[in-house]
C-alpha positions as CSV (number, residue, x, y, z in Angstrom):
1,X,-227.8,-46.1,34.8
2,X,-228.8,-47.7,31.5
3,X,-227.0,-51.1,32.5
4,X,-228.5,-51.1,36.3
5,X,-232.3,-50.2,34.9
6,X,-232.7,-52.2,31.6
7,X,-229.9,-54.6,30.6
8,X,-229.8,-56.1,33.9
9,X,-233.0,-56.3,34.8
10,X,-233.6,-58.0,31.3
11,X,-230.9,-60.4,31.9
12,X,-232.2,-61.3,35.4
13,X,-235.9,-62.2,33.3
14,X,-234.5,-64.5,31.2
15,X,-232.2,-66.2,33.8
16,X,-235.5,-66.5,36.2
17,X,-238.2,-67.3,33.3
18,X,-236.5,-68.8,30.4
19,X,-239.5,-70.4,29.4
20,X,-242.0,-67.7,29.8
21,X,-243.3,-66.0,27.4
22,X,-241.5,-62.5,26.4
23,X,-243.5,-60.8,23.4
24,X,-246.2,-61.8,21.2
25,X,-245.9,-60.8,17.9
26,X,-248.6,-61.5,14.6
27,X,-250.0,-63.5,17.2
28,X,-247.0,-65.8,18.1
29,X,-245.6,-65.9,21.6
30,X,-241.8,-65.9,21.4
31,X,-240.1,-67.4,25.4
32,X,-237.3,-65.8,27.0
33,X,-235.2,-68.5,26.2
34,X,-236.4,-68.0,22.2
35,X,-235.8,-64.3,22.4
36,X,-232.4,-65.0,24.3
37,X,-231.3,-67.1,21.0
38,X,-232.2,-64.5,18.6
39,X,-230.1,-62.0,20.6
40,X,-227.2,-64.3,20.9
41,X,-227.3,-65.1,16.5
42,X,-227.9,-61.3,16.1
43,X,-224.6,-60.6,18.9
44,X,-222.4,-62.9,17.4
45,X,-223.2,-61.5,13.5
46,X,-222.1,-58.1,14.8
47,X,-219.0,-59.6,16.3
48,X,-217.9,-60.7,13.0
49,X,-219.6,-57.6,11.4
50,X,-216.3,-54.9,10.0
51,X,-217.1,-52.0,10.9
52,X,-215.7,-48.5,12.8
53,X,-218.6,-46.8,14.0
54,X,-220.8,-46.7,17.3
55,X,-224.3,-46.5,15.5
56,X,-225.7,-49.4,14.0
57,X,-228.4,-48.8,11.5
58,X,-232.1,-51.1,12.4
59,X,-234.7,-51.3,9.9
60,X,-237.5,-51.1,11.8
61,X,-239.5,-54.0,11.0
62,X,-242.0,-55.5,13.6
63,X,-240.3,-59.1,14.1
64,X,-238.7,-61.0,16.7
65,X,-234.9,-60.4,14.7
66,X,-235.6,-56.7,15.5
67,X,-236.5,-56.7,18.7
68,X,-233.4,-58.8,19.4
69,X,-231.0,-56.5,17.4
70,X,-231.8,-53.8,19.5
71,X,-230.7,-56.1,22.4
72,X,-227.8,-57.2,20.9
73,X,-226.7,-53.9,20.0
74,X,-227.5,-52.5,23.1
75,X,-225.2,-55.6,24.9
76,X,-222.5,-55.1,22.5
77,X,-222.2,-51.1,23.5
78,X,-223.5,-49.8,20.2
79,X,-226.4,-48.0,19.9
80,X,-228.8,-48.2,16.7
81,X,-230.4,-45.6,14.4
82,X,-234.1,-46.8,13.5
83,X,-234.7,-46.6,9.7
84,X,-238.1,-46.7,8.6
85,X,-238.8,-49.9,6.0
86,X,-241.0,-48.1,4.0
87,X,-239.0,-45.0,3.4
88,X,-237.6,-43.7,0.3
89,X,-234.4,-45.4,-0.6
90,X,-233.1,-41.4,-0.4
91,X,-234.2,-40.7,3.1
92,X,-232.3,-43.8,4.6
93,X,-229.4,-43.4,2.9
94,X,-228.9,-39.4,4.0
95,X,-229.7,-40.5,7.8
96,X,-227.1,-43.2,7.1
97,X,-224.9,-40.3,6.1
98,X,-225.5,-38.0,9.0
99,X,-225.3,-40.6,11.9
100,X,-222.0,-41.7,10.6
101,X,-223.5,-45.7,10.2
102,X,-221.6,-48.0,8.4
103,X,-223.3,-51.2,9.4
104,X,-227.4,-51.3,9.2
105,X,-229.4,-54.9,10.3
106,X,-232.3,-55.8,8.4
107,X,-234.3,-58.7,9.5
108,X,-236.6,-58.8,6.3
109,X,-234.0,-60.3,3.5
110,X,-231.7,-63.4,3.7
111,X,-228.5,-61.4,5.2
112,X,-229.5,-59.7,8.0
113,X,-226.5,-57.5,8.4
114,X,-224.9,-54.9,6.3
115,X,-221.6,-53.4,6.3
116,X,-222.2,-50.1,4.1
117,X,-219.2,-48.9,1.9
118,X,-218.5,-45.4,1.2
119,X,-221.9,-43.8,2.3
């Protein structure tokens, strides 16, 4: 149901309007071609990501990269755990703990994906 009412549908979008514009964000307008990209990069990083576990932990910034990692994620059969950027260092690492995440994305440093050792 999931595949037949989002993924698809998304898909379909960006095979139909590639160059029309998908989300708007601080004021820039991002195509579905642009956003397509990002979710391709952000796929291809979890590919290569080591890790065991079906949740993927998203810091929840409000950028194109995570937009596109919940995409990606979503494509790749994963599914994510939101983590709030502003939370206490504490807090994120027990819901890292509970969901059982060894991998979280972060959009807002210069590697964007984390493989997390011995939570």
């Amino acid at each position: 149901m999931f595949c037949k009412s989002i993924l698809f549908p998304f898909i379909e979008s960006v095979e139909k309007s590639g160059a029309n514009n998908a989300f708007c964000i601080d004021e820039i307008f991002y195509t579905y071609n642009e956003f397509a990209r990002h979710i391709s990069k952000i796929r291809n990083a979890i590919q290569s990501s080591n890790f065991k576990n079906k949740n993927i932990g998203l810091i929840a910034n409000d950028d194109i990269e995570t937009y596109a990692s919940i995409f990606a994620i979503w494509l790749e059969g994963y599914s994510y755990v939101p983590l709030h950027p502003h939370q206490p260092a504490e807090r994120s690492l027990e819901i890292i703990s509970q969901a059982d995440i060894d991998l979280v994305i972060d959009s807002s440093g210069k590697n964007c994906i984390y493989n997390i050792i011995g939570h």
